[in-house]
OpenMM code with the backbone's topology and positions (N, CA, C; nanometers):
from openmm import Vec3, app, unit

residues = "UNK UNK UNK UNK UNK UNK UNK UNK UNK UNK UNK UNK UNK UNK UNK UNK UNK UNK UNK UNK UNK UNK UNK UNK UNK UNK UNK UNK UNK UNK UNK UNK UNK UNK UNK UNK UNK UNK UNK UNK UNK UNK UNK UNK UNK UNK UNK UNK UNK UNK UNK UNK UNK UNK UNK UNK UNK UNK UNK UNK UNK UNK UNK UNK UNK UNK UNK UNK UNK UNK UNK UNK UNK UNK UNK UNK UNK UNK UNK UNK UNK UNK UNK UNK UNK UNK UNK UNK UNK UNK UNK UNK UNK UNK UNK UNK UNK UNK UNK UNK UNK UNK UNK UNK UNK UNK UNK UNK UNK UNK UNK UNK UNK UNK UNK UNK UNK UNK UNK UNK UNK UNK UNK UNK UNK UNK UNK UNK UNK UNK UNK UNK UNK UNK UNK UNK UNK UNK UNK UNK UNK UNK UNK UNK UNK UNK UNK UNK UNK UNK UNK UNK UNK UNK UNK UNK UNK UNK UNK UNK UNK UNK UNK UNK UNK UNK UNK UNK UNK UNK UNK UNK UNK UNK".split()
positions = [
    Vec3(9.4828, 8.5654, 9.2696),
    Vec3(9.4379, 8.5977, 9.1349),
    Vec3(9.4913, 8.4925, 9.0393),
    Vec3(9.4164, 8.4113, 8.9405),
    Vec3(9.4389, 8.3676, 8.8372),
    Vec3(9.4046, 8.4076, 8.7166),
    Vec3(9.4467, 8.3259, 8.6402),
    Vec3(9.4636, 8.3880, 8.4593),
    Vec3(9.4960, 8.5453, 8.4834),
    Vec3(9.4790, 8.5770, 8.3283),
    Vec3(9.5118, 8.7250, 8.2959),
    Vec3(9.4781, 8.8701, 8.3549),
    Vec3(9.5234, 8.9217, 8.3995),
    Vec3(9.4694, 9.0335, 8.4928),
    Vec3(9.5161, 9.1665, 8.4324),
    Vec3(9.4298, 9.2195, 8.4121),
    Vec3(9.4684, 9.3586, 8.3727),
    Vec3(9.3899, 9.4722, 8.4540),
    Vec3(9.5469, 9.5822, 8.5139),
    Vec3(9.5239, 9.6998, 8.5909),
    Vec3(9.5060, 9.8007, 8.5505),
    Vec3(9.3786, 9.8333, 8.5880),
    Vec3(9.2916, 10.0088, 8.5451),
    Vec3(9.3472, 10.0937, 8.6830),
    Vec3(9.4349, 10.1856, 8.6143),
    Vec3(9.4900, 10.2944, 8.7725),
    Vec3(9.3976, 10.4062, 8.8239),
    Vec3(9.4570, 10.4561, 8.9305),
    Vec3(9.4311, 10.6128, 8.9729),
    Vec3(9.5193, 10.7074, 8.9357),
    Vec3(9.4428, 10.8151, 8.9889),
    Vec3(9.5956, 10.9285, 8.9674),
    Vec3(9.7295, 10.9355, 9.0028),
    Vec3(9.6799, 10.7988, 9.1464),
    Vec3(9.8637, 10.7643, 9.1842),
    Vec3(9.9035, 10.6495, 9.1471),
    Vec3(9.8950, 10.5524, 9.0550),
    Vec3(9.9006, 10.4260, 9.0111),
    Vec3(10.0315, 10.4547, 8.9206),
    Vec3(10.1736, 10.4072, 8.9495),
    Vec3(10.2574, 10.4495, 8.8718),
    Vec3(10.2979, 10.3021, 8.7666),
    Vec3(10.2467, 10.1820, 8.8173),
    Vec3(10.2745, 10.0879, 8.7195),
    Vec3(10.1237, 10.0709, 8.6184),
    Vec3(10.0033, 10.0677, 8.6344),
    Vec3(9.9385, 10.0640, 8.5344),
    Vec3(9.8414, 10.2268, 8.4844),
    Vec3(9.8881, 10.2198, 8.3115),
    Vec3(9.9308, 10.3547, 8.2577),
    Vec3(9.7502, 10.3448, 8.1901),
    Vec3(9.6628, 10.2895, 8.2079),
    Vec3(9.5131, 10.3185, 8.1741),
    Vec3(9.4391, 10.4101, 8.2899),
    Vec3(9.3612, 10.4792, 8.2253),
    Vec3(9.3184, 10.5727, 8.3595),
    Vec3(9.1734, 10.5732, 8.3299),
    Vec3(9.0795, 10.5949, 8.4644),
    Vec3(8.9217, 10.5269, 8.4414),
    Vec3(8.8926, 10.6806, 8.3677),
    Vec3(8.8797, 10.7687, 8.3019),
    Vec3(8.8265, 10.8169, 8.1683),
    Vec3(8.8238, 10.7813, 8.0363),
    Vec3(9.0071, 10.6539, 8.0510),
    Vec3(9.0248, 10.6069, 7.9053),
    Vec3(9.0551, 10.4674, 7.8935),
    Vec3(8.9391, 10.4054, 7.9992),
    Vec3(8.9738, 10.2456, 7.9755),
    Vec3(8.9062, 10.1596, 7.8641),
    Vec3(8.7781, 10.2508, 7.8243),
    Vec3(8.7459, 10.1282, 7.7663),
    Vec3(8.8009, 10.1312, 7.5652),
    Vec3(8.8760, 10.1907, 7.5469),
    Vec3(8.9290, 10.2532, 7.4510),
    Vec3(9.0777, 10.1970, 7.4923),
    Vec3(9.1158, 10.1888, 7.5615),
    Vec3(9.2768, 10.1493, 7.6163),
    Vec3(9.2465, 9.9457, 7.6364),
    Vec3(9.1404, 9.9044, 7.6472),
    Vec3(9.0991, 9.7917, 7.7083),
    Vec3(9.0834, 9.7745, 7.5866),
    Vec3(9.0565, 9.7743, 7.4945),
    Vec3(9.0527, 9.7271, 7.3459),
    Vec3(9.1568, 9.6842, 7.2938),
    Vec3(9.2177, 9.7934, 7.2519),
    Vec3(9.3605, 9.8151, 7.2662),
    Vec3(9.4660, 9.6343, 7.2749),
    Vec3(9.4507, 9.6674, 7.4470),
    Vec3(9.5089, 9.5958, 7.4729),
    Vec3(9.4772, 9.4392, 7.4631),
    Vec3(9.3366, 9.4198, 7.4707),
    Vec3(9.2771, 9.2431, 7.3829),
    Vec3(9.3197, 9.2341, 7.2248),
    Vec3(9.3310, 9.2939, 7.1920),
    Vec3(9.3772, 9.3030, 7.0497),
    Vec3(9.5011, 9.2749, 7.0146),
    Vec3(9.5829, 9.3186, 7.1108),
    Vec3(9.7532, 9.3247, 7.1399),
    Vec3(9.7846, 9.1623, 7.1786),
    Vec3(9.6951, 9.1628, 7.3324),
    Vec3(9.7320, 9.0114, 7.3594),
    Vec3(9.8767, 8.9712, 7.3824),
    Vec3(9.9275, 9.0787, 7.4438),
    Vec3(10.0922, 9.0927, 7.5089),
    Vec3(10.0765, 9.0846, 7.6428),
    Vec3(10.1328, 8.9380, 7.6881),
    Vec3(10.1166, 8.9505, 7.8719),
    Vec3(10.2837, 8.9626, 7.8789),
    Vec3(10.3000, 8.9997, 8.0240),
    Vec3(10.3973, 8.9833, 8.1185),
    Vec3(10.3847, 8.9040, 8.2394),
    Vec3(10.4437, 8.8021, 8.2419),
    Vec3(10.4173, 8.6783, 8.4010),
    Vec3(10.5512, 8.7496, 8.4770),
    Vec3(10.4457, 8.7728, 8.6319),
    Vec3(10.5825, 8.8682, 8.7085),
    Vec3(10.5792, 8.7422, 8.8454),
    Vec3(10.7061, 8.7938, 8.9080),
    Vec3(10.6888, 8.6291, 9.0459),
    Vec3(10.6099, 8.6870, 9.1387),
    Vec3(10.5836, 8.6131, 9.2751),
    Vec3(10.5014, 8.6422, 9.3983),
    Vec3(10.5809, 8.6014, 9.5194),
    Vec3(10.5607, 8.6271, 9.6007),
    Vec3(10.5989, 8.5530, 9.7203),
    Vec3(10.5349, 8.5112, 9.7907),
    Vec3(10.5454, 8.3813, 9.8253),
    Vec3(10.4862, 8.2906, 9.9293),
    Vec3(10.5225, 8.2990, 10.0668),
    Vec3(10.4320, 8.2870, 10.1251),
    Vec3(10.4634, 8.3268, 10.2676),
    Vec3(10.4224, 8.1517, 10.3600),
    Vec3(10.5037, 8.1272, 10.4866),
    Vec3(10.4563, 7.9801, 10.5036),
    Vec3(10.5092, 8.0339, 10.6903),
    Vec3(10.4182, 7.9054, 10.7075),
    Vec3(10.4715, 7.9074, 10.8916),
    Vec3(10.4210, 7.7484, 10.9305),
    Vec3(10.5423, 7.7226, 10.9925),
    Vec3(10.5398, 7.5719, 11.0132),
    Vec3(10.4919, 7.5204, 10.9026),
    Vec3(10.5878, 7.5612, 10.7842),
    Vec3(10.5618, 7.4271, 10.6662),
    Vec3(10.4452, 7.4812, 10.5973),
    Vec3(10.3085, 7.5247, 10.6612),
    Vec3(10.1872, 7.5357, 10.5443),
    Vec3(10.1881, 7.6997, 10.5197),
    Vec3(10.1697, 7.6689, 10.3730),
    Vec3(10.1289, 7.8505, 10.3007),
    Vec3(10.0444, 7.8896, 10.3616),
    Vec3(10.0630, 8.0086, 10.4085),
    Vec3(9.9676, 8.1214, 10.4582),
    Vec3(9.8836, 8.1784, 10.3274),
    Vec3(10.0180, 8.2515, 10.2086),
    Vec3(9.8936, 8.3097, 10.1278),
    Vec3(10.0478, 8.3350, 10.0749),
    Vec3(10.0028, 8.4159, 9.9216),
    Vec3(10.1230, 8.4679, 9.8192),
    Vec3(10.0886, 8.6253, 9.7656),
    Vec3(10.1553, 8.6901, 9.7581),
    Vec3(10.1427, 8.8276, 9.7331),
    Vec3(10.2082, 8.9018, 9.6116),
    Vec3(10.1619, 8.9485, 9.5039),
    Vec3(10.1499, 9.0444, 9.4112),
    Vec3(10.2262, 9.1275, 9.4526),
    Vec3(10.1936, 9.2128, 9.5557),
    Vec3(10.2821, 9.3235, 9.5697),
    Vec3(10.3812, 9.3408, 9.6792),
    Vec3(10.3281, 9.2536, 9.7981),
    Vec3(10.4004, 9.2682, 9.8901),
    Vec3(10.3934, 9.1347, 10.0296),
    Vec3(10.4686, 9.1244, 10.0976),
    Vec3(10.3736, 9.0486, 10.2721),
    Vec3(10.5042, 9.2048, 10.3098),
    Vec3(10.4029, 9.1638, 10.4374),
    Vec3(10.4266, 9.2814, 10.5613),
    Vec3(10.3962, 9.2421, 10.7009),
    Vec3(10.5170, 9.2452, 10.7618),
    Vec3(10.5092, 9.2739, 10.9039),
    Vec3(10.5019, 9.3614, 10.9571),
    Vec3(10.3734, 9.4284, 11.0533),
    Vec3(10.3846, 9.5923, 11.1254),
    Vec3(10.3316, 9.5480, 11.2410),
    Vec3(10.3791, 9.6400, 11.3303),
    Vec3(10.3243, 9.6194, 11.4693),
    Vec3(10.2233, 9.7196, 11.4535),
    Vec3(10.1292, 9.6547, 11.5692),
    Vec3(9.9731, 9.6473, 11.5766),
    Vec3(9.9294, 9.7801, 11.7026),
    Vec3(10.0175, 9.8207, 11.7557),
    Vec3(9.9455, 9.8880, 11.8515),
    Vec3(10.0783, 10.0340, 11.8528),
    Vec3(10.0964, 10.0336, 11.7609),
    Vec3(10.2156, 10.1512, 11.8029),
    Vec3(10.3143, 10.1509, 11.8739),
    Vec3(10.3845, 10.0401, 11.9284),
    Vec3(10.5215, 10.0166, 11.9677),
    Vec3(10.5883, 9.9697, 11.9136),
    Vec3(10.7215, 10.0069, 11.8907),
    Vec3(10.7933, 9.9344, 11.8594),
    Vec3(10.8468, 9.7794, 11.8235),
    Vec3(10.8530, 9.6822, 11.7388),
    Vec3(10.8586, 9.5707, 11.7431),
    Vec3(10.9662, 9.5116, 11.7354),
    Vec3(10.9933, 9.3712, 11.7723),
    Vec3(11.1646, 9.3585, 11.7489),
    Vec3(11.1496, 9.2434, 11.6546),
    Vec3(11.2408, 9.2131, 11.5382),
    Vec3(11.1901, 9.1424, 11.4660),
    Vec3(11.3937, 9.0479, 11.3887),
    Vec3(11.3379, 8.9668, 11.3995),
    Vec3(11.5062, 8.8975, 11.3722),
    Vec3(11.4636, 8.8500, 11.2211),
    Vec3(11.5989, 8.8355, 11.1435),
    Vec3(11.6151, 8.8038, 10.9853),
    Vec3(11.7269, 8.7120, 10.9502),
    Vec3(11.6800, 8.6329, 10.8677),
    Vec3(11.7977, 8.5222, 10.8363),
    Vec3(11.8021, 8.4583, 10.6756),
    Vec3(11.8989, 8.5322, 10.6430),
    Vec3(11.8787, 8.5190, 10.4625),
    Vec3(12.0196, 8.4790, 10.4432),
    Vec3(12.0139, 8.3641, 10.3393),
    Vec3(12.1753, 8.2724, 10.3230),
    Vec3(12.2470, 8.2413, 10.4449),
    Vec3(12.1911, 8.2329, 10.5267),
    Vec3(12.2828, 8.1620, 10.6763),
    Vec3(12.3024, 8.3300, 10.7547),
    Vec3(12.2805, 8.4574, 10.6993),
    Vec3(12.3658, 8.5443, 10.7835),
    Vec3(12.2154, 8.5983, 10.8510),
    Vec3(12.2027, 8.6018, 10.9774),
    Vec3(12.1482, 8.6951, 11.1005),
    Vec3(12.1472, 8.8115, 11.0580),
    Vec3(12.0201, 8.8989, 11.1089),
    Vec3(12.0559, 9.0438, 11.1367),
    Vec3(11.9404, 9.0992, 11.2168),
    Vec3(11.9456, 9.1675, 11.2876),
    Vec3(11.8006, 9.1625, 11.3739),
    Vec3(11.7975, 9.3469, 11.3894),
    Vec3(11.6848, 9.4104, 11.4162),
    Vec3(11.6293, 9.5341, 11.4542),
    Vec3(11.5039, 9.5518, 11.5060),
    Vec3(11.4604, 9.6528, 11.5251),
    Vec3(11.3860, 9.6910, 11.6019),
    Vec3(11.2992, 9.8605, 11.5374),
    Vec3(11.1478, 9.8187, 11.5247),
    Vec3(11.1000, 9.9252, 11.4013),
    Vec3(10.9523, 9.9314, 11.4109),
    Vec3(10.8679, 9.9634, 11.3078),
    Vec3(10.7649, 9.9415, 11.3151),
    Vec3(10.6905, 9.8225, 11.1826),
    Vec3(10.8190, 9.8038, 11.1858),
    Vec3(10.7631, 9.6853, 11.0408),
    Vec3(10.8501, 9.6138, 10.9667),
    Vec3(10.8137, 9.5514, 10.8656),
    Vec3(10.9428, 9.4949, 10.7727),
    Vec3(10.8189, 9.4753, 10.6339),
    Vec3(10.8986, 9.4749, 10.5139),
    Vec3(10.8286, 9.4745, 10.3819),
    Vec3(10.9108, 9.3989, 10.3032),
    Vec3(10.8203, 9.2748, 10.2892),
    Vec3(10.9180, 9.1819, 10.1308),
    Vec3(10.8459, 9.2203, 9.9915),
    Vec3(10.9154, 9.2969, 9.9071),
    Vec3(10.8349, 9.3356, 9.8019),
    Vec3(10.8905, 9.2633, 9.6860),
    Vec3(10.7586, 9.1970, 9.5851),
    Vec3(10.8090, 9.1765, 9.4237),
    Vec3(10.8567, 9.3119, 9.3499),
    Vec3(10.9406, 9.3270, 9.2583),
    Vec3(10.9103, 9.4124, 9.1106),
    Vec3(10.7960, 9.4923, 9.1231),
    Vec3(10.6974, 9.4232, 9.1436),
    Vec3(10.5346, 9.5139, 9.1061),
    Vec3(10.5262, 9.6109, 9.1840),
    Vec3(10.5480, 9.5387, 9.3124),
    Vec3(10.4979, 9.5787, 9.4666),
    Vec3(10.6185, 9.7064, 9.4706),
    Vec3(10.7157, 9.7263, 9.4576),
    Vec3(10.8454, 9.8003, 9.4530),
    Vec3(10.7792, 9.9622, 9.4872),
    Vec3(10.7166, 9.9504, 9.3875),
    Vec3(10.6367, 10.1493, 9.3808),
    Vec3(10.5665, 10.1601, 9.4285),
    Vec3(10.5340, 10.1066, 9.5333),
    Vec3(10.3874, 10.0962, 9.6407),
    Vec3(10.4682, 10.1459, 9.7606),
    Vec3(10.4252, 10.0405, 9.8771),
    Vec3(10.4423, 10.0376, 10.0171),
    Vec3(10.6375, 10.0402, 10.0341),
    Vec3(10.6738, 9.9542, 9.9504),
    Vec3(10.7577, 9.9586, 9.9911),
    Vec3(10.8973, 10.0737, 9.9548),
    Vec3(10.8134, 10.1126, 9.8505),
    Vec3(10.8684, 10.2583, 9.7867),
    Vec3(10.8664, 10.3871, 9.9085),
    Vec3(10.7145, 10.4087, 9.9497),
    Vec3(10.7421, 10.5011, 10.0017),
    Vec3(10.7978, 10.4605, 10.1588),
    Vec3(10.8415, 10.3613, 10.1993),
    Vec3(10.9129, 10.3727, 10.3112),
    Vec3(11.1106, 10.3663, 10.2946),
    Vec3(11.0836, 10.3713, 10.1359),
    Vec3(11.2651, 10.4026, 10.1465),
    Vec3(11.2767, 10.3088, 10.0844),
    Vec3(11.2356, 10.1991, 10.0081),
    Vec3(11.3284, 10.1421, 9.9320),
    Vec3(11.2996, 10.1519, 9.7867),
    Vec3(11.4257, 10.0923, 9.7226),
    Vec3(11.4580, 10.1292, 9.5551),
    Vec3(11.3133, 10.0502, 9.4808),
    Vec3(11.2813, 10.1914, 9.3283),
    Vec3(11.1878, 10.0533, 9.2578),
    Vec3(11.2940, 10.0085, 9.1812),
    Vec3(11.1872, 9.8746, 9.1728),
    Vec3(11.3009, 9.7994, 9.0704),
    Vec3(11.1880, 9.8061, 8.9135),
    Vec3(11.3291, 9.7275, 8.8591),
    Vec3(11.2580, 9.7301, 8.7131),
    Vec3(11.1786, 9.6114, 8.6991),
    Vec3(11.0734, 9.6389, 8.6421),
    Vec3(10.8918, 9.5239, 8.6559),
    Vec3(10.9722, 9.4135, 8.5938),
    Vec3(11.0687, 9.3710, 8.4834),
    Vec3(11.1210, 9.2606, 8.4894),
    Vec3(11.2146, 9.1615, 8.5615),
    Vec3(11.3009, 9.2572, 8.6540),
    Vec3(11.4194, 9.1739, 8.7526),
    Vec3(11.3945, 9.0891, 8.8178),
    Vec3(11.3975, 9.0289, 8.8553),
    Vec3(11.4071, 8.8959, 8.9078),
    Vec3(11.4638, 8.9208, 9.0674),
    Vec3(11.4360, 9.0466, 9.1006),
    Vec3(11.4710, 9.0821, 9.2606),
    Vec3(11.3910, 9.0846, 9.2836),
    Vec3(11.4216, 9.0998, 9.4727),
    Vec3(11.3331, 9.1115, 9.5778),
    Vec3(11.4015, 9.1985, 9.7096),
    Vec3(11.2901, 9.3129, 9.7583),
    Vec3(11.3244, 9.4217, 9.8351),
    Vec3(11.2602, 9.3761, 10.0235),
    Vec3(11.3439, 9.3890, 10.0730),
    Vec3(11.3066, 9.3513, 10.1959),
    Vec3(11.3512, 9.4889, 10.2620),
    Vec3(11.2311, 9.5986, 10.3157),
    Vec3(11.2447, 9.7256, 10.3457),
    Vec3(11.1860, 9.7248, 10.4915),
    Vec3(11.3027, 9.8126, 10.5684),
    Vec3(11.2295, 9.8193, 10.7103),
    Vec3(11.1483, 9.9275, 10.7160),
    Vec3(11.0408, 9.9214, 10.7926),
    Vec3(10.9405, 10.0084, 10.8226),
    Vec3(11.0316, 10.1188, 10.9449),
    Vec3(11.0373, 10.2169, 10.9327),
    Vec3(11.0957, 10.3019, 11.0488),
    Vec3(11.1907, 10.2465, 11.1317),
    Vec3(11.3126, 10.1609, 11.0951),
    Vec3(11.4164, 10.1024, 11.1857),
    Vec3(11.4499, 10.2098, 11.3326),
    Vec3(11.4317, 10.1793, 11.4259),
    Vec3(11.4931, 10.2231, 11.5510),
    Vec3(11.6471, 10.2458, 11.5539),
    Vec3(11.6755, 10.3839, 11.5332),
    Vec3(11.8198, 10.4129, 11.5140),
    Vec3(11.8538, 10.4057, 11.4087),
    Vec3(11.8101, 10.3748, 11.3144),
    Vec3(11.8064, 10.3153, 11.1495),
    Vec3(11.9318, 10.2182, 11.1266),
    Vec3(11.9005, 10.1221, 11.2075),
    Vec3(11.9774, 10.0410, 11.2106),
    Vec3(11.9572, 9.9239, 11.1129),
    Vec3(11.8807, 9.9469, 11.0466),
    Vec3(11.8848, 9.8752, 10.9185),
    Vec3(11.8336, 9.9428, 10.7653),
    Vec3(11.9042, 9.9383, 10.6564),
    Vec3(11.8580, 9.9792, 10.5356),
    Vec3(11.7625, 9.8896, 10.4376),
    Vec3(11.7144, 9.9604, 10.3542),
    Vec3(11.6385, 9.8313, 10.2578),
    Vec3(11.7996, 9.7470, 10.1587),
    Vec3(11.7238, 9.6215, 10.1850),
    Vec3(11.8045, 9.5717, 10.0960),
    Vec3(11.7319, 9.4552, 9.9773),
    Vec3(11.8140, 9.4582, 9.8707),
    Vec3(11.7429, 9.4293, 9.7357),
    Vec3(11.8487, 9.2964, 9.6965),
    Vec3(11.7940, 9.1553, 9.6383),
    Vec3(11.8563, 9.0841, 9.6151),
    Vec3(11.7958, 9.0198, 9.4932),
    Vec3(11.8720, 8.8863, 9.4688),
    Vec3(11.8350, 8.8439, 9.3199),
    Vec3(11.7934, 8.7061, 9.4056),
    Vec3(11.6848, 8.6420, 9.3274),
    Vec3(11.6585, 8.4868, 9.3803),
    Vec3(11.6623, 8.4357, 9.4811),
    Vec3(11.6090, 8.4903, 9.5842),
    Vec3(11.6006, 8.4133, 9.7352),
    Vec3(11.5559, 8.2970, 9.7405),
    Vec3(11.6143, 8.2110, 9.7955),
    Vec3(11.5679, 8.0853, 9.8376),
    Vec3(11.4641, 8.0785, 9.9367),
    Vec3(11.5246, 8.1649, 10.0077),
    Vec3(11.4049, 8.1702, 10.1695),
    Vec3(11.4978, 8.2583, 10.2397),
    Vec3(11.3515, 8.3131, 10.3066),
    Vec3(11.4280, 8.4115, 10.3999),
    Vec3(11.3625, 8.3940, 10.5691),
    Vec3(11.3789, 8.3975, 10.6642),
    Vec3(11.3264, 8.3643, 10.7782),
    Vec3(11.2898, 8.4788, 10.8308),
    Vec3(11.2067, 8.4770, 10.9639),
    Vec3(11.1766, 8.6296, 10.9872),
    Vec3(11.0678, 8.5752, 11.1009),
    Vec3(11.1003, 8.6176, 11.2238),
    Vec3(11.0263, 8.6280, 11.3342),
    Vec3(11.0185, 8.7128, 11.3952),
    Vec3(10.9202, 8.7440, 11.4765),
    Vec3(10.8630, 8.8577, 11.5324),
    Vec3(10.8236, 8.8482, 11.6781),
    Vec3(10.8099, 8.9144, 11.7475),
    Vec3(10.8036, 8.9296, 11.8860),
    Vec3(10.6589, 8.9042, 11.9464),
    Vec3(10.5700, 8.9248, 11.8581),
    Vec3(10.4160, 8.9101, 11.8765),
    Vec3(10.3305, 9.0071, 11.8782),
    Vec3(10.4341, 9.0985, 11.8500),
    Vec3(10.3324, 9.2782, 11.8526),
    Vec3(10.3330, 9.3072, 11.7614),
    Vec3(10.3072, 9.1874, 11.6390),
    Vec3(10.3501, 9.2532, 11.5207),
    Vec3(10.1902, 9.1620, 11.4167),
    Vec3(10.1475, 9.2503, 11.3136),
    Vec3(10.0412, 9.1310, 11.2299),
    Vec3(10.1057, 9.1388, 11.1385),
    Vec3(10.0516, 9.0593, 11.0507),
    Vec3(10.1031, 9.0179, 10.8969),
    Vec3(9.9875, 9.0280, 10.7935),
    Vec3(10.0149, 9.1208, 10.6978),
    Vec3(9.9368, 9.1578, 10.5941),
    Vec3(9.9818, 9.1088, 10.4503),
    Vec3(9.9179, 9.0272, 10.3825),
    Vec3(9.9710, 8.9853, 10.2509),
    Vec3(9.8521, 9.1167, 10.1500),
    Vec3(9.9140, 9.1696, 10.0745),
    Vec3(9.8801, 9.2890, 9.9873),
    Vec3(9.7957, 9.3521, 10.0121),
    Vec3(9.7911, 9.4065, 10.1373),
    Vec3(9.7295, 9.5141, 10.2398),
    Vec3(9.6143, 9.4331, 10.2718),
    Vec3(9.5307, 9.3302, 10.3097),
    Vec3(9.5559, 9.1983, 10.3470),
    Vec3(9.5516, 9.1678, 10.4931),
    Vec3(9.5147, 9.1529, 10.6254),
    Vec3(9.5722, 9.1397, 10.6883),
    Vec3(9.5188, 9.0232, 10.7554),
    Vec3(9.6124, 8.8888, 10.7464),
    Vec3(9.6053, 8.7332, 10.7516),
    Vec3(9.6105, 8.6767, 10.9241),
    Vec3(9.6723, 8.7362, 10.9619),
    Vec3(9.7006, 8.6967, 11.1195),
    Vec3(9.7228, 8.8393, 11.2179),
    Vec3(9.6820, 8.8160, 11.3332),
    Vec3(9.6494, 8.9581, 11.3961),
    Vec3(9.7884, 8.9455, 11.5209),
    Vec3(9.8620, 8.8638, 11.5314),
    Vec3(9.9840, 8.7867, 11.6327),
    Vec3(10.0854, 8.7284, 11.5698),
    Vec3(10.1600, 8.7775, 11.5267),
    Vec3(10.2522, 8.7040, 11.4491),
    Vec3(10.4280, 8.6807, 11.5731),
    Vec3(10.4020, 8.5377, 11.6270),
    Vec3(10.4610, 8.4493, 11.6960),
    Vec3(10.5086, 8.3742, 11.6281),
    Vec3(10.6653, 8.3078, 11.6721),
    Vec3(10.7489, 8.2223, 11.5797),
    Vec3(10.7816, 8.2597, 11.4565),
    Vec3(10.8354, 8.1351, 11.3619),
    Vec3(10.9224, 8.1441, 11.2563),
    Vec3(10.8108, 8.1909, 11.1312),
    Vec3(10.8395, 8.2663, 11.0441),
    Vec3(10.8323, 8.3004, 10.8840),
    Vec3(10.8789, 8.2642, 10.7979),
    Vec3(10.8607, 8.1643, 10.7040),
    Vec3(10.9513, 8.1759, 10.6116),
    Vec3(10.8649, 8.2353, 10.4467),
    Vec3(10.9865, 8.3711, 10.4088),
    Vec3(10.9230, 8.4055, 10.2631),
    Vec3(10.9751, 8.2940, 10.1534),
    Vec3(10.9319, 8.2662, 10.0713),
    Vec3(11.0244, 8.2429, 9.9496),
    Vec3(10.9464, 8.2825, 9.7805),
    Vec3(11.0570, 8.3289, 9.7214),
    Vec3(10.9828, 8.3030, 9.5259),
    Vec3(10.9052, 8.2437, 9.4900),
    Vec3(10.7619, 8.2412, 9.4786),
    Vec3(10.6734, 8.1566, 9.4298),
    Vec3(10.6858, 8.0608, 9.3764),
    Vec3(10.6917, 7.9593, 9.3149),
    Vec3(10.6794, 7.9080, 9.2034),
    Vec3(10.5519, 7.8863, 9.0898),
    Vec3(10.4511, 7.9564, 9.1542),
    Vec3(10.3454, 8.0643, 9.0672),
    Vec3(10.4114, 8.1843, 9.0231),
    Vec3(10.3316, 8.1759, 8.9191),
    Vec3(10.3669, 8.3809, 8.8032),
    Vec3(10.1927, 8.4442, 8.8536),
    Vec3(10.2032, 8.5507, 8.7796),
    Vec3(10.0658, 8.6058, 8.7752),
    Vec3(10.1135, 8.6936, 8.6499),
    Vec3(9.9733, 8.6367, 8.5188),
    Vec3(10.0312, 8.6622, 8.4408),
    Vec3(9.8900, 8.8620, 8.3920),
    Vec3(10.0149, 8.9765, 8.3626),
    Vec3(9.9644, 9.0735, 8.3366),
    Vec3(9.9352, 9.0959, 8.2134),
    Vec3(9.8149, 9.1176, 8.1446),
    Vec3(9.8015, 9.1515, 8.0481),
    Vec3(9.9082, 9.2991, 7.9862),
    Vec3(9.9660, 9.3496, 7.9199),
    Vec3(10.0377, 9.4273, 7.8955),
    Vec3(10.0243, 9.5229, 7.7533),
] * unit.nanometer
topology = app.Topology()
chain = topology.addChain("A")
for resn in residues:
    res = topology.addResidue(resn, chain)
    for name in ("N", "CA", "C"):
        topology.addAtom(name, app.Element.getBySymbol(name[0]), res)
């Protein structure tokens, strides 16, 4: 998505507060206002070239209902498990997918990022939330696809991942 984007919700849409009985009255409104918010994305890359960048989320889930094993490497430290997924979420993305599998929303301005496991095996891993990632690594066993904002980009996800902070915004009308 480029330029200005503005979100018309549903009944479960907890970040945009227009609802389709009162948009075009709320859509006025808001051209008139002409108040954006630029929120970050994450880029997703393998061997060096971008795959794609995501608004709300990338996602690793395994594809056939087994279990997947999936290794992580953020600031030099390892940590590996075994689940049905993994979720790197922006701010935006926070109250979505990666909300309802257990991790914190954040506030639409922070400058964090939520990396939430999908059903950890033994729950051997929690969501965890950080400020400014450089890059984070992330490989997968091959039973796993990759979906950039429900999305789904590669159906085998073999070898290295790397996420990082966009250096694109996407700017929200507000």
């Amino acid at each position: 998505m480029k330029g200005k984007v503005i979100l018309i919700g549903s009944e479960s849409t907890y970040r945009s507060q227009i609802k389709k009985d009162e948009w075009k009255l709320k859509l006025i409104k808001l051209i008139k206002r002409n108040k954006c918010v630029k929120l970050p994305l994450i880029s997703v890359y393998k061997n060096g070239k971008l795959i794609g960048e995501g608004v709300n989320d990338i996602v690793f889930h395994s594809k056939d209902f087994k279990v997947s094993n999936f290794s992580i490497v953020i600031k030099n430290k390892s940590m590996s498990f075994r689940g049905d997924g993994l979720i790197m979420s922006t701010p935006f993305g926070s109250t979505a997918y990666s909300y309802s599998a257990g991790g914190p929303k954040l506030n639409l301005m922070s400058n964090k990022f939520i990396l939430t496991p999908i059903c950890p095996y033994l729950r051997t891993m929690k969501p965890l939330s950080f400020d400014n990632i450089n890059k984070i690594q992330i490989k997968c066993d091959g039973n796993a696809l990759l979906m950039i904002d429900g999305i789904i980009k590669s159906k085998k996800c073999t070898g290295e991942y790397v996420l990082e902070k966009s250096k694109n915004k996407i700017e929200f009308v507000n």
